[in-house]
Backbone as ProteinMPNN parsed JSONL, in Angstrom:
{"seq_chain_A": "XXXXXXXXXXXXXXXXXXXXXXXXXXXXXXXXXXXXXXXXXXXXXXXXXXXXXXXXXXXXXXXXX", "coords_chain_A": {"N_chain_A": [[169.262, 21.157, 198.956], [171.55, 20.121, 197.944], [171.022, 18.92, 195.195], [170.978, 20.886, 193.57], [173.775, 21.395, 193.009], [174.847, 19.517, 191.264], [173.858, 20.074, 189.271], [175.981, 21.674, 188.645], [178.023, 20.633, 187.596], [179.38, 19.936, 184.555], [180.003, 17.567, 183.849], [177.409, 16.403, 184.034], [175.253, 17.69, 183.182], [175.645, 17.648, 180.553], [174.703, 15.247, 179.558], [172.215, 15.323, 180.419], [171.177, 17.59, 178.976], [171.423, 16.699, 176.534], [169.048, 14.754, 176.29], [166.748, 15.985, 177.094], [167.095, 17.99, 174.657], [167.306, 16.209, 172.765], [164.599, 14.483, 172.844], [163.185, 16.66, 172.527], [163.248, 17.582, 169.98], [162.315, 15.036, 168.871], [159.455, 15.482, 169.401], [158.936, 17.672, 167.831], [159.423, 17.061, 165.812], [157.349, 14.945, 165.788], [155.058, 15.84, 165.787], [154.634, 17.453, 163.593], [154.693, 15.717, 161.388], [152.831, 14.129, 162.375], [150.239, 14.28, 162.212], [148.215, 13.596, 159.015], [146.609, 15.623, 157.653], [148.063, 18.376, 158.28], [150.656, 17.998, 157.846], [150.665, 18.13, 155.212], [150.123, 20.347, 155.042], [151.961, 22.192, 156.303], [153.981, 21.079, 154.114], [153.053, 22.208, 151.753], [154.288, 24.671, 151.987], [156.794, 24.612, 151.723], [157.788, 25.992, 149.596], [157.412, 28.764, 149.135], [159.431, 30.696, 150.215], [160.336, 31.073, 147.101], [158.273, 31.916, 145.226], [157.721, 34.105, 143.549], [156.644, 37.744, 143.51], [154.57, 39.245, 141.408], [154.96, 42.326, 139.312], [154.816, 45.652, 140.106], [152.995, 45.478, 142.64], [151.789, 45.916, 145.971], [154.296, 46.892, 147.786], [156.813, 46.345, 146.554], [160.099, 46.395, 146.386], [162.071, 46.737, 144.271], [162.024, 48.98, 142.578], [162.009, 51.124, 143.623], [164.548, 51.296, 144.453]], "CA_chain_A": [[169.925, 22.053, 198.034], [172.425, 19.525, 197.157], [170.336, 18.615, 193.547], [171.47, 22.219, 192.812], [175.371, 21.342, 192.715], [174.414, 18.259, 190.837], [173.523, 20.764, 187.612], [176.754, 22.824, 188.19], [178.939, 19.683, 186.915], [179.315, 19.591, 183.24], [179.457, 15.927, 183.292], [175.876, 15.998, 184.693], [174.44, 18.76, 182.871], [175.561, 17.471, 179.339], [173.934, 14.348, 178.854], [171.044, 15.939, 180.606], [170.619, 18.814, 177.679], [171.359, 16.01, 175.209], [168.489, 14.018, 176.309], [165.859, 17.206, 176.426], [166.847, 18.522, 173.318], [166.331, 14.613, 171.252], [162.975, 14.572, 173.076], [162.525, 18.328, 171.979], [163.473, 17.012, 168.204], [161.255, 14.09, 168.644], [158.433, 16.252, 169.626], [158.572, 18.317, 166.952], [159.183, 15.752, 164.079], [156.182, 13.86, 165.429], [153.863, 16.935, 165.539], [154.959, 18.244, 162.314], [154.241, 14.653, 160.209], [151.664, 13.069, 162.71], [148.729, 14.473, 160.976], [148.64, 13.76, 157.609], [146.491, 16.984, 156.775], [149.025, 19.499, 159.042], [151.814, 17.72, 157.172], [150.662, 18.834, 153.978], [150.11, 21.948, 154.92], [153.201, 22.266, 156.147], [154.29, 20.64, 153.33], [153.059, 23.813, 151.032], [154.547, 26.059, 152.425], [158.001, 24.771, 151.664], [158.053, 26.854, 148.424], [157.137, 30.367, 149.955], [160.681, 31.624, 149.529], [160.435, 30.846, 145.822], [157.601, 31.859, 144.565], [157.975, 35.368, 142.332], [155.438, 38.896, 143.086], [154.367, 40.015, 140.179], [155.994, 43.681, 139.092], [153.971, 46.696, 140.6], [152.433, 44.953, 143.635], [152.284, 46.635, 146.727], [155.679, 46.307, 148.774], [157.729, 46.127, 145.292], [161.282, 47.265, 145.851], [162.982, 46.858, 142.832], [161.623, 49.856, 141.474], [162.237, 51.992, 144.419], [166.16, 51.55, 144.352]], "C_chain_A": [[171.117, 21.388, 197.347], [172.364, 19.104, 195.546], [170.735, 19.831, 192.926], [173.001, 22.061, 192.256], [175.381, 20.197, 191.954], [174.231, 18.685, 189.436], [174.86, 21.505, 187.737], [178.123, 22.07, 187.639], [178.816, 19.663, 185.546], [179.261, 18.048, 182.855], [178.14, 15.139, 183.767], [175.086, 16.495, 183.748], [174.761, 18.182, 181.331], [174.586, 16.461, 178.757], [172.586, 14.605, 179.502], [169.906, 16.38, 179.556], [170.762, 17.425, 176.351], [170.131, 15.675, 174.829], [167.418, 15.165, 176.483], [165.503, 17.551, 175.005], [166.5, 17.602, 172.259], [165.315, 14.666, 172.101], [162.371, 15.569, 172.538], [162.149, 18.452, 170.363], [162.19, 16.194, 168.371], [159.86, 14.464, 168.521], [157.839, 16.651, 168.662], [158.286, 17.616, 165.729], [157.693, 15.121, 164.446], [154.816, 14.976, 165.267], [153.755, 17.36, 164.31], [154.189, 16.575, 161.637], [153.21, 13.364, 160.92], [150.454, 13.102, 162.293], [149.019, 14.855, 159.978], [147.801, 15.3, 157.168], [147.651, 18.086, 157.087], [150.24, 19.216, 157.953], [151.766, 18.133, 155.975], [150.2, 19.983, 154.088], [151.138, 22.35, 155.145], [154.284, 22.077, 155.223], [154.009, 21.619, 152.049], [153.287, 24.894, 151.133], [156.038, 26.139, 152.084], [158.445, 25.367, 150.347], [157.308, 28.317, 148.89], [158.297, 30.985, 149.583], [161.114, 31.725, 147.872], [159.951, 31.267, 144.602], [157.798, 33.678, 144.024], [156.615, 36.477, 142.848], [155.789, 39.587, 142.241], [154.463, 41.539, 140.319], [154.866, 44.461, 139.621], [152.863, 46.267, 141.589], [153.173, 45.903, 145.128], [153.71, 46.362, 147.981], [156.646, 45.974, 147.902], [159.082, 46.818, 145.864], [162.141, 47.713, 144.99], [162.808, 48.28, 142.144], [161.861, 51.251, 142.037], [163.675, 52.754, 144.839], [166.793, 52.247, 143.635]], "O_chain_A": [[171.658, 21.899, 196.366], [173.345, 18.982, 194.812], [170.841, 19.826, 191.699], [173.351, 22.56, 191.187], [176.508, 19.742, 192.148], [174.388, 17.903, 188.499], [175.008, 22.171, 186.712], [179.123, 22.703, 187.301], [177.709, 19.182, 185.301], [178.696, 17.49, 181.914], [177.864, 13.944, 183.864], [174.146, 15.786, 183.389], [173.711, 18.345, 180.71], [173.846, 16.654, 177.792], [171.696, 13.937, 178.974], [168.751, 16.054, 179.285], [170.063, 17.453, 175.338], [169.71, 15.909, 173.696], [167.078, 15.277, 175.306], [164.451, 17.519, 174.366], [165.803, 17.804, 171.265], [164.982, 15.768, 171.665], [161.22, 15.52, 172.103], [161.27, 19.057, 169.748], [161.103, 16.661, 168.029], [159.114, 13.921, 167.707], [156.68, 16.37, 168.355], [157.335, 17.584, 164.949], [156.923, 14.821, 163.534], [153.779, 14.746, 164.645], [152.627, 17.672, 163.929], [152.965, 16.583, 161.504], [152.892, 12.266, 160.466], [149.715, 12.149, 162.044], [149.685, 15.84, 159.66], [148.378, 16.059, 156.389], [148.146, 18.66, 156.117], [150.708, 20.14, 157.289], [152.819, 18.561, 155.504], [149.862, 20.625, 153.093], [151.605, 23.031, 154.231], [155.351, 22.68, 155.339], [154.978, 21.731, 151.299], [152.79, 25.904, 150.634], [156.635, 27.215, 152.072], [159.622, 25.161, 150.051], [156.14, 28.275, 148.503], [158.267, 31.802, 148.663], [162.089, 32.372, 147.488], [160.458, 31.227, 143.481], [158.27, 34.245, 145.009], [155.501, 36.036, 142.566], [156.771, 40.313, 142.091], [154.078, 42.045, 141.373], [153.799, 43.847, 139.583], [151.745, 46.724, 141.348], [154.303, 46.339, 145.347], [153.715, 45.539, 148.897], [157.503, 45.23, 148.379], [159.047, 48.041, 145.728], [162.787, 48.76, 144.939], [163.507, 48.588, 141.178], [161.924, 52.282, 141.367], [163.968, 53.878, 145.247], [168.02, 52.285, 143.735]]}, "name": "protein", "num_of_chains": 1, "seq": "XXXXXXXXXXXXXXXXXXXXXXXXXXXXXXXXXXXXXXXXXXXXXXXXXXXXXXXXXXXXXXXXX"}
C-alpha cells in the first residue's frame, strides 16, 4: 500500500499527468492524420460551423424571434 502514498505527492503525481496527457495528445494527433482517407474526412468537416441554412428550413429561428 505504500505505491498509494507515492501518488499523494505532487512532485510525483505531476510529471506523471504530464507524461499521460502528451501520450494522450500523441494518440490522438496520430489517429486523427494517420489515415489519409479519415484525415480528410475529418478534414471536411472543419467548415460545419460556417456553412449558411437556407431561410425556411426546418429548425429556422430567425423567424421565430
Amino acid at each position: 500500500m505504500e505505491w498509494l502514498l507515492w501518488f499523494s505527492k505532487p512532485e510525483n503525481t505531476k510529471p506523471l499527468a504530464l507524461i499521460i496527457f502528451f501520450f494522450t495528445f500523441v494518440g490522438i494527433v496520430a489517429y486523427v492524420y494517420g489515415s489519409k482517407k479519415r484525415s480528410e474526412k475529418l478534414e471536411s468537416y472543419r467548415d460545419i460551423p460556417f456553412l449558411d441554412e437556407t431561410p425556411g428550413e426546418k429548425g429556422d429561428t430567425k423567424d421565430t424571434q
